[in-house]
ZALUMKOL-613726 format. One record per residue: x, y, z of N, C-alpha, C in turn. Coordinates in steps of 0.05 Angstrom, whole numbers, plus 5000, padded with zeros to 4 digits. Layout:
<atoms>
XYZXYZXYZ;...
</atoms>
This chain:
<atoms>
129869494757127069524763126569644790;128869744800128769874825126470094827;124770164849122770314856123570524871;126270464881126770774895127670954886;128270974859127471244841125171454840;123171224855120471314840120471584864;118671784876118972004891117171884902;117971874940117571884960114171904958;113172154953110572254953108572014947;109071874921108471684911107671334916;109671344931109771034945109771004972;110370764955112070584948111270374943;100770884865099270884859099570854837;096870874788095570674784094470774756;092570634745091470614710088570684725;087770794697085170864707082570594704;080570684698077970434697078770334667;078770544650079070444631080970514612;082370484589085370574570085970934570;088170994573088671154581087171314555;087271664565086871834542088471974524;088971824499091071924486091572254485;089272354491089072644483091272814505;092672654522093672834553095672824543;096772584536100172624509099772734502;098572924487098373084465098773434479;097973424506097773684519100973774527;103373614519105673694527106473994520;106874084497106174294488104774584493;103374474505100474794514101674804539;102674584563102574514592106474604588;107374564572110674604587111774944593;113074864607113575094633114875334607;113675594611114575784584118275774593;118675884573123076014574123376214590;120976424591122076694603121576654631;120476764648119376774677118276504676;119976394703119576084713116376094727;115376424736113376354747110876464733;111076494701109276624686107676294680;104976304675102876084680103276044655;102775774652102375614622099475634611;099275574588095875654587094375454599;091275554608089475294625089475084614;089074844632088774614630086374594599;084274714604081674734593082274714567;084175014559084675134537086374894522;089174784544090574554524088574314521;086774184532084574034525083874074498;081674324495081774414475083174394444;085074444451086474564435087674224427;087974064441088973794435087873604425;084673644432082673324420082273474399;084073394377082173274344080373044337;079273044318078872794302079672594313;082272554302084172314299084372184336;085572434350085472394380082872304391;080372364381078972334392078071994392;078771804360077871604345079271424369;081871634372084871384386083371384410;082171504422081171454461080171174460;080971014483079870894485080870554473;083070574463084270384436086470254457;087470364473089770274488088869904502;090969854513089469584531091269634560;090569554580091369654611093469314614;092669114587093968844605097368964602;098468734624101268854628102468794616;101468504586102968484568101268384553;101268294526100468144505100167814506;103267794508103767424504102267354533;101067374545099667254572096767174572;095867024579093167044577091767174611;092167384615091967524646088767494648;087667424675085467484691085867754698;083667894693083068124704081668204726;081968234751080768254767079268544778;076568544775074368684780073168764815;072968544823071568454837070968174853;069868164879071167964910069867724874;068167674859067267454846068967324827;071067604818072867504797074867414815;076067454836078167314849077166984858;074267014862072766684865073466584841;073366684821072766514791075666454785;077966594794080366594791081866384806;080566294829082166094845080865884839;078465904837076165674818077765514800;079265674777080965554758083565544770;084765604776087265494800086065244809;084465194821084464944833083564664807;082464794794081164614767083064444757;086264684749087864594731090164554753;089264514781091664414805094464664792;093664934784096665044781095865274806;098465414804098165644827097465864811;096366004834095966354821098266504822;098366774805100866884804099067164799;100267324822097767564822099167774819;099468064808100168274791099268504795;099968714826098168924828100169134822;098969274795100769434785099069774773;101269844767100270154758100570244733;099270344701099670394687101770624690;102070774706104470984709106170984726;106070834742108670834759111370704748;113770764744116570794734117070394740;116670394762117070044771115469854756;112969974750110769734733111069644707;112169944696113369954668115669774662;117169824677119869754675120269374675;118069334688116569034692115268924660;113869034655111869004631115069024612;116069274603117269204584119668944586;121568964608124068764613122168434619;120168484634119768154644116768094630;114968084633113168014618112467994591;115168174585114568134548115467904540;117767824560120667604551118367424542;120267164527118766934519118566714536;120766724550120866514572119366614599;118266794613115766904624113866734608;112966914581110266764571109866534571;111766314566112066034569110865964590;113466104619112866014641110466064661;107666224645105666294651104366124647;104365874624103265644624102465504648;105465474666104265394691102665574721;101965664714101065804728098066054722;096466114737093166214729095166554734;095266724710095467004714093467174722;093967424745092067554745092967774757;090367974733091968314741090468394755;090968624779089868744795090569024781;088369154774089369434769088069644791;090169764802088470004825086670254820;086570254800084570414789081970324779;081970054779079169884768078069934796;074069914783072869874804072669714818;073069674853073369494872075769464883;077769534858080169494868082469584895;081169714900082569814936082069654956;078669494952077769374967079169104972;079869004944081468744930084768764940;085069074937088369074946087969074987;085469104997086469005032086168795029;083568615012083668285013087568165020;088368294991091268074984093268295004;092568385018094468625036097168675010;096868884994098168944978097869254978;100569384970100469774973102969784958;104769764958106869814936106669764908;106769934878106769774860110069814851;110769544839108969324830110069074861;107368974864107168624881106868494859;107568284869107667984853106967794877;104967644867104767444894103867144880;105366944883104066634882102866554899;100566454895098866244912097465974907;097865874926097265614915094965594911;093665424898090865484888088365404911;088665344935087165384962086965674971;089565884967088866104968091166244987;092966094996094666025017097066144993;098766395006099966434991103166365003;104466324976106066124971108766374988;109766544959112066774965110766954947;112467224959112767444942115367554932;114667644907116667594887117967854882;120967864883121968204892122068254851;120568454852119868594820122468824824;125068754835126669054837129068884823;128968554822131868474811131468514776;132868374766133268404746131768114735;130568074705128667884696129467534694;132567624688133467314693133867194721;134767404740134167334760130367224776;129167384761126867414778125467164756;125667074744125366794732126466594744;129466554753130166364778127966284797;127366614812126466584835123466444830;121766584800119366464800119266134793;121066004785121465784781121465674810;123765744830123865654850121465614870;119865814870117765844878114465694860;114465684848112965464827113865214842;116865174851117864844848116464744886;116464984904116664944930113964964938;112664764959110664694960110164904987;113364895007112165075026112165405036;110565485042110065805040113365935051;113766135041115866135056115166365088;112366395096112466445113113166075143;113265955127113365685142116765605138;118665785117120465685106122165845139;121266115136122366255165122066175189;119466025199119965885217121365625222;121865535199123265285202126365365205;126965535190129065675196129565785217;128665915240128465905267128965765283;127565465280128065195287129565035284;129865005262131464795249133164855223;135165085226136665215194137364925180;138664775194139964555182138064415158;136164455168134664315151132864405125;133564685123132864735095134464745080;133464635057136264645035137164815015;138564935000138865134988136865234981;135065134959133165264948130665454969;130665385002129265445014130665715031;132865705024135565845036134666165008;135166044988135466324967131866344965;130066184976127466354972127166574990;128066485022128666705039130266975026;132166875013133767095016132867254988;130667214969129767384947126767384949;126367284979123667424978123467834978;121067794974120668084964119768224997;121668305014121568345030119668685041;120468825009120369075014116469125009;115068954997112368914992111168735014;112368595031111268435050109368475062;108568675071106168815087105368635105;108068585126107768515151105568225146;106068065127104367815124106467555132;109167605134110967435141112967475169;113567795167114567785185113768175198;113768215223113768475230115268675220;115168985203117269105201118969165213;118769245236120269285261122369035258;121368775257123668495261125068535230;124968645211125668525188129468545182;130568805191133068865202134668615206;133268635239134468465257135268105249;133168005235131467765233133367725201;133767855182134867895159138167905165;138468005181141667955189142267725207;140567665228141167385240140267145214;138167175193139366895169141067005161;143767185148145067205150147067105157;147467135177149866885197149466665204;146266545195146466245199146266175168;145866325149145766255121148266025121;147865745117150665565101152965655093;154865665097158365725095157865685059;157265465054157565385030154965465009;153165735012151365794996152366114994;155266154987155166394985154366614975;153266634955150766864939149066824960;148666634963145566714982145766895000;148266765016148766945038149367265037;150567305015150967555016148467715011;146567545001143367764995142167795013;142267545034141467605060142767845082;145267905075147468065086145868375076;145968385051145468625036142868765043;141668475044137568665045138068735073;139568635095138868575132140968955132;141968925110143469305114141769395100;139869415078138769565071136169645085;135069425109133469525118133769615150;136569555154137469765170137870065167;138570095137138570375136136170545118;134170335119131270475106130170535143;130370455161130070465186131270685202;133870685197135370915214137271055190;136571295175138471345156140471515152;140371635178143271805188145571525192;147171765194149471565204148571495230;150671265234150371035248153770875262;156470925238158270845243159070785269;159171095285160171135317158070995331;155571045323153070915353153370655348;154070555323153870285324156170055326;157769945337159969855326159569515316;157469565322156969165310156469195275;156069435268156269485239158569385226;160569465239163869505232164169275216;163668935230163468725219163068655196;160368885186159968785163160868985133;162069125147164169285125165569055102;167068895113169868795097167168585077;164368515095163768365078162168485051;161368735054160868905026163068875009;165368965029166968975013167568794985;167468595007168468294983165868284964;163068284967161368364954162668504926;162568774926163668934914165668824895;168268784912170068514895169268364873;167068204882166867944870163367974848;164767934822162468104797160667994806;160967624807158667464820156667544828;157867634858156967794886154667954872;155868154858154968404847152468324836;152968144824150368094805146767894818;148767784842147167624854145367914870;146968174872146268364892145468584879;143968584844144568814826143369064844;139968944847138769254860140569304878;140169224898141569344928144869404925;146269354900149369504899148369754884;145669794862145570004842143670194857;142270044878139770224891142070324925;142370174937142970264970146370454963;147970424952150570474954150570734973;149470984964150071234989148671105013;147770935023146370925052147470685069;148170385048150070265066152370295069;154070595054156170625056155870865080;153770985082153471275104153371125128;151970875126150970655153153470545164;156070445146157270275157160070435158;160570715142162270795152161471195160;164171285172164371535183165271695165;164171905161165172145143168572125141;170172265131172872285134174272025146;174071825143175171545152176671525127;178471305136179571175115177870915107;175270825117173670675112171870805100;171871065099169771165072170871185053;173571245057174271225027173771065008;175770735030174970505012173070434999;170970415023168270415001167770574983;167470794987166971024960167770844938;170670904942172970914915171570564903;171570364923171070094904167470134890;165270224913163170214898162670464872;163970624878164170854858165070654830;167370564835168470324813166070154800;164270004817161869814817159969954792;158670224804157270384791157770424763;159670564769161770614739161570384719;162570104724161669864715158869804700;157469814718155369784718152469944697;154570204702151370434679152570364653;155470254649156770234628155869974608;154769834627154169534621151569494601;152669384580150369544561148069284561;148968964580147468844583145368844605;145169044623144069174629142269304625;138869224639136869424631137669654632;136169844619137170174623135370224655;133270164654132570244684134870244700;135969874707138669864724141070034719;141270084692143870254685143470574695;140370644697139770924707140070924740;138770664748138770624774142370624788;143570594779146370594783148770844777;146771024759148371244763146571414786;144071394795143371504814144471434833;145171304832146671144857149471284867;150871294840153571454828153271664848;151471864838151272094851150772204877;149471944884148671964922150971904936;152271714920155171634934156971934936;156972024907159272324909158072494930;155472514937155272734943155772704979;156672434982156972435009160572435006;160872494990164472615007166672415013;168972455017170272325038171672485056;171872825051173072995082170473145090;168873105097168373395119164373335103;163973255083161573385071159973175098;157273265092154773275110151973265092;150173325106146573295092146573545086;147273735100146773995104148874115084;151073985076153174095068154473925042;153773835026154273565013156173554986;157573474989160273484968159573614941;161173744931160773834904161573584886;159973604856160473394844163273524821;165073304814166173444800165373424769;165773594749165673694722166373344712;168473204722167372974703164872864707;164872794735161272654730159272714731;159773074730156873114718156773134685;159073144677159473074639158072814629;159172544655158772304655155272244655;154372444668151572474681149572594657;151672754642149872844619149872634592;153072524589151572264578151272044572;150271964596149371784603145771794598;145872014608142172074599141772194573;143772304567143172324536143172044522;144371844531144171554513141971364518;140471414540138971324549136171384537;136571684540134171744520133771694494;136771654481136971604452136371404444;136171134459136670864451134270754469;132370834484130170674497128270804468;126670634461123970704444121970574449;121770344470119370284485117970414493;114370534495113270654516113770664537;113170424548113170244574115770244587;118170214579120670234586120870554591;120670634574121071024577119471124599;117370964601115971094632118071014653;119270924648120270844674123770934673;125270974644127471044647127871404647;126571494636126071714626125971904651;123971794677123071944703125871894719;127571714712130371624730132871784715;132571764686134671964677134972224688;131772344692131272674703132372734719;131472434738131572464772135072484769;136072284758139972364753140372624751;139472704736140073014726139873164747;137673174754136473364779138673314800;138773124812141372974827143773194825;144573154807147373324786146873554791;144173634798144273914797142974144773;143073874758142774044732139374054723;137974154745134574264738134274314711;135774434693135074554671134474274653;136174174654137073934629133973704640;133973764667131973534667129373584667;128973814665125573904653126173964623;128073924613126873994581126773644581;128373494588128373164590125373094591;123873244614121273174625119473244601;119373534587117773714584117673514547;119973474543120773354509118773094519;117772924535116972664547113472634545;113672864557110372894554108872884527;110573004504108672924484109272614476;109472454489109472144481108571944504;109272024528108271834551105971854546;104571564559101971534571100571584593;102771744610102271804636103072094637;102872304627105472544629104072674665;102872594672101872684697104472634712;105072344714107372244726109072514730;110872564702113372714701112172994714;109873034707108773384721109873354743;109173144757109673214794112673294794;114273154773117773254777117573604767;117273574747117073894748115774054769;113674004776113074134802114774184825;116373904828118573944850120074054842;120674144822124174224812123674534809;121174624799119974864816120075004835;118674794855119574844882121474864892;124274714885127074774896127775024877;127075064865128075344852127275584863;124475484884123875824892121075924878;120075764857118275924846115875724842;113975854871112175774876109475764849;109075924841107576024819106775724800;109275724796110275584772108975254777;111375254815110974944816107674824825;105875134821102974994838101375014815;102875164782101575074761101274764744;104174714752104774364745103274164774;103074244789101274044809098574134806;096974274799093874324794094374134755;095774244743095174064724095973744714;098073634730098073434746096273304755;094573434768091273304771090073364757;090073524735087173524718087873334701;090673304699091273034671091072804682;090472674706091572404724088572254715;089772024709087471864697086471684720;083671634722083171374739082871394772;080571364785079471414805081271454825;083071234830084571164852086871374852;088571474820089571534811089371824820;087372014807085072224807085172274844;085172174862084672194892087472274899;089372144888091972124906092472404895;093372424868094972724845093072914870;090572934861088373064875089773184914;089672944927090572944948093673114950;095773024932098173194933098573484922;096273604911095273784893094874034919;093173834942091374104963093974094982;095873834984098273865011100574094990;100374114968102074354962101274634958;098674634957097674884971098274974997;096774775010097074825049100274945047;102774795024104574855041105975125032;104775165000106175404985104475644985;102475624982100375834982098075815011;098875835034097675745056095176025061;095576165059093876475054091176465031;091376215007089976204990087176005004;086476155027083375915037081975795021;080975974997079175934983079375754960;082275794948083575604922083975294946;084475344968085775124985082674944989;080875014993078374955001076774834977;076774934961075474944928077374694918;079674654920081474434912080574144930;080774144955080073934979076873854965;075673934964073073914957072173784930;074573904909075373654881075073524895;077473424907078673144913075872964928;075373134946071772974965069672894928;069673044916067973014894068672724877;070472684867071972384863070872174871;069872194889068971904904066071934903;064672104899061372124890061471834872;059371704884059271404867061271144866;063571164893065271074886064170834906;062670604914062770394932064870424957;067170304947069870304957071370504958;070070744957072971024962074270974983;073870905008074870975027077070665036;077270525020079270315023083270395014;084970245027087370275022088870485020;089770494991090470804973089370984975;086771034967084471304976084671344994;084371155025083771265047086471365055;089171225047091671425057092071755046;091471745016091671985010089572095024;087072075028085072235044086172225067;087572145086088272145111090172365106;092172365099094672615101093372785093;091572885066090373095063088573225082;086572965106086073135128087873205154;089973095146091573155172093173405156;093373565137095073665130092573975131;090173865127088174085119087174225156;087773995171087574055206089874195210;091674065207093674285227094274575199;092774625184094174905171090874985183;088274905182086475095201087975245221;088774985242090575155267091775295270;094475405248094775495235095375815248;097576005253096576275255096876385230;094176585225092176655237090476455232;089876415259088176125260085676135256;084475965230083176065216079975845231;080875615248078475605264076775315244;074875125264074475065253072075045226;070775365222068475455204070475425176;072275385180074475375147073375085139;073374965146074174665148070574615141;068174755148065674695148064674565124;065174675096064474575077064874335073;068374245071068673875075067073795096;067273835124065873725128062673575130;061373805113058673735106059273485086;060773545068061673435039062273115050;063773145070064572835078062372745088;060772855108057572685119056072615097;056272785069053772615058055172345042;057972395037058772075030059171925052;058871965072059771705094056271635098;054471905099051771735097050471565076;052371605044051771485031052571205031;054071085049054870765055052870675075;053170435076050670245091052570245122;049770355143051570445172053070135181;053269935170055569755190058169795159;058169865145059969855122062870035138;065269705137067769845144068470035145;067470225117069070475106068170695127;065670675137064370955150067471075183;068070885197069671045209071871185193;072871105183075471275157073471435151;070871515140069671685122069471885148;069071825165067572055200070072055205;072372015200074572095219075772345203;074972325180076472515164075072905167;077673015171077273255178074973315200;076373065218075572965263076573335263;074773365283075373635310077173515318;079473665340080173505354079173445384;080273245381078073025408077372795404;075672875375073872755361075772475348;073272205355074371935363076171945330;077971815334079971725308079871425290;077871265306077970975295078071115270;079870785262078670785227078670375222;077170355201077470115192079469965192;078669735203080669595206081969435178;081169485161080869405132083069545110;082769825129085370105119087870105138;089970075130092570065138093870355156;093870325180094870635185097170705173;
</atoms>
């Protein structure tokens, strides 16, 4: 259920207001990239529209359901009244809340819905506890995601039914694991932001179960509500070494996440600058060793392998080898493992390949090992079985975008847009997979091509929140491919301002980040030689005064709404409500 598959651009957005539109599956066909010239245009968006709503398509709009599963009885959350009515019954039936901010298309949410929420022992174990979905595309919902400080999908959060939240729950392990942990957390009365200070104070005195909530809290969703990002490294490796002699899984997860977020922090090498690293070599190692280990550590051995191996050793070492050669072993194991979600089993040959491509004589970032003919054979099928044997929706959103991403990895662009392109007539999201084609475009050189799959990318992206971001990554690939096009560049930015006509809450969370990079991306290409001044920029900014005048003048949102596409000089506040 790992998320770092998903592309950078993206995370680390959502479903629309209401069930998706069957009719955009249907546009795979009109929209895939032609055979001959990579940069000859697919037919318009308009025309495959057209050409796609029948009858039948038309009857299906609308039929879908956004809950993340069936067997649940989920609260849906709307609005600040439905989160009142939601803890209202939390406190009624003395159970805790268990809150769910997820995305109908993102690869992580899917992968959730189909492996863990469908299970039966989930549905059971929802009995104890008040469910509730946050969808980021419902109305209010950005406003709702600063309430619960949430931005990554998928969060999971328990709270006790005062409102006081309990832990957050890492959605990247695997379902029997992440049932442990929700049990454990159901069983523990205290937050585990109280579990870390006591741990500070007094380690001795928490007892296992308070030991493995630390060490499977969901560290990577935290949003600085427990601990500072800046401390999480540091703070993650000192429980580490006070973790109990005698709780060893635990310890090693504490070991694993305190490297992984050392090297989400600093991701060059590190071997030579660092030598207090060295230490913790032999203990991957044994990790690695021990299946246990492995399993107590699935994401972070199938997700980190090229970065705590780049972190803790030196190119051409005989300590790169080792590692290579044993986690290369791990991997291998692991995609093979047919008990294994396929997400994890995809997540682990990506893994495969980050590891080869760092070498053991001489390769570099700049320079990066050739793969050899077996594993890219291994690479082809592996995703050929993957595709063959997932028939879930919901699962295929999410294995399908990681198979590509393998491929692409490998090298092999070809294999992973017909992967993509065969996908679209069945996902519910094919917007998703456009943005890969778009990129895989762009590393090929042919601009044309990759700014036809990101303009239609946004015309297919369902759902407000949704609609802003595609929108938003739509005008930063103009600015960066077609920087000469003012007028397509201008006419695009100005969609995206249009989106939020009527929207209360546009300018909260998600919206306001994609609107922020889009004006910081739309400022410095004005500047720009030939510097095109700020009369380019005039139209948004009329466009943004009449929505920031359309909010009530003390309403949070108006500095984010006046900051956007600022002169420079011009003051920068923004709400304190929006996350810089």
């Amino acid at each position: 259920m790992s998320a770092r598959t998903v592309p950078d651009l993206l995370f680390r957005p959502p479903f629309s207001v209401g069930p998706w539109i069957v009719a955009i599956a249907l546009l795979a066909s009109a929209c895939s990239r032609p055979q001959g010239d990579a940069n000859t245009e697919a037919p318009s968006v308009a025309t495959a529209i057209e050409q796609a709503v029948t009858p039948a398509v038309a009857a299906a709009i609308g039929a879908g359901s956004t809950h993340p599963s069936p067997g649940v009885r989920w609260n849906r959350l709307h609005s600040e009244a439905d989160v009142t009515s939601a803890f209202a019954e939390a406190r009624e039936k003395n159970l805790p809340l268990f809150a769910y901010w997820g995305a109908a298309w993102c690869p992580p949410c899917n992968q959730v819905k189909a492996t863990l929420f469908a299970r039966p022992d989930f549905i059971a174990l929802s009995e104890r506890f008040v469910p509730v979905y946050l969808d980021g595309d419902l109305p209010g919902a950005q406003k709702l995601a600063a309430r619960f400080k949430v931005r990554g999908y998928p969060t999971m959060i328990l709270f006790r039914p005062d409102g006081t939240e309990l832990t957050r729950l890492p959605g990247e392990v695997d379902a029997r694991k992440y049932l442990q942990v929700l049990e454990l957390g159901l069983q523990t009365p205290q937050p585990v932001k109280q579990l870390l200070a006591q741990a500070r104070s007094a380690p001795m005195q928490l007892d296992a179960d308070a030991w493995r909530l630390l060490a499977y809290y969901a560290w990577d969703t935290d949003e600085q509500q427990v601990l500072p990002a800046a401390q999480r490294a540091t703070t993650l490796a000192w429980l580490a070494r006070t973790c109990p002699a005698d709780q060893a899984a635990t310890c090693s997860r504490l070991l694993m996440k305190s490297l992984a977020a050392r090297a989400d922090a600093a991701p060059r090498p590190m071997a030579r600058r660092a030598p207090d690293l060295a230490a913790s070599r032999d203990e991957v190692l044994a990790v690695l060793a021990d299946e246990h280990l492995v399993r107590e550590n699935l994401d972070l051995v199938t997700g980190y392998a090229g970065e705590i191996t780049q972190l803790l050793t030196a190119a051409g070492t005989p300590e790169r080898e080792r590692m290579s050669v044993l986690w290369a072993a791990t991997l291998d194991r692991l995609t093979a493992d047919a008990r294994l979600s396929q997400g994890d089993r995809m997540t682990a040959l990506i893994s495969r390949i980050a590891l080869a491509r760092l070498g053991r004589s001489g390769a570099s970032a700049e320079k990066p090992a050739v793969l050899s003919s077996v594993l890219i054979e291994h690479v082809q099928r592996e995703t050929a079985r993957a595709d063959r044997e997932v028939s879930d929706d919901d699962e295929r959103q999410s294995v399908i975008p990681a198979a590509a991403e393998a491929l692409a990895q490998a090298g092999l662009l070809d294999e992973a847009d017909r992967l993509l392109e065969a996908e679209l007539k069945r996902s519910h999201s094919p917007y998703y997979a456009m943005l890969s084609l778009a990129a895989h475009a762009k590393q090929r050189g042919h601009t044309s091509a990759a700014l036809g799959w990101y303009e239609r990318a946004y015309a297919a992206a369902q759902g407000p929140a949704t609609r802003v971001q595609w929108g938003a990554i739509y005008v930063g690939a103009l600015v960066e491919l077609s920087p000469d096009d003012s007028a397509r560049i201008i006419d695009a930015a100005r969609r995206v301002l249009g989106e939020l006509q009527g929207q209360p809450d546009a300018f909260y969370e998600r919206n306001a980040r994609s609107l922020e990079r889009m004006s910081g991306k739309l400022l410095d290409w004005s500047r720009r030689p030939p510097v095109r001044g700020a009369a380019v920029l005039g139209p948004l900014r009329a466009q943004r005064d009449t929505l920031c005048a359309a909010l009530p003048p003390t309403d949070p949102q108006q500095a984010t709404c006046r900051a956007l596409f600022a002169a420079p000089g011009a003051s920068k506040a923004r709400s304190g409500t929006v996350p810089a």
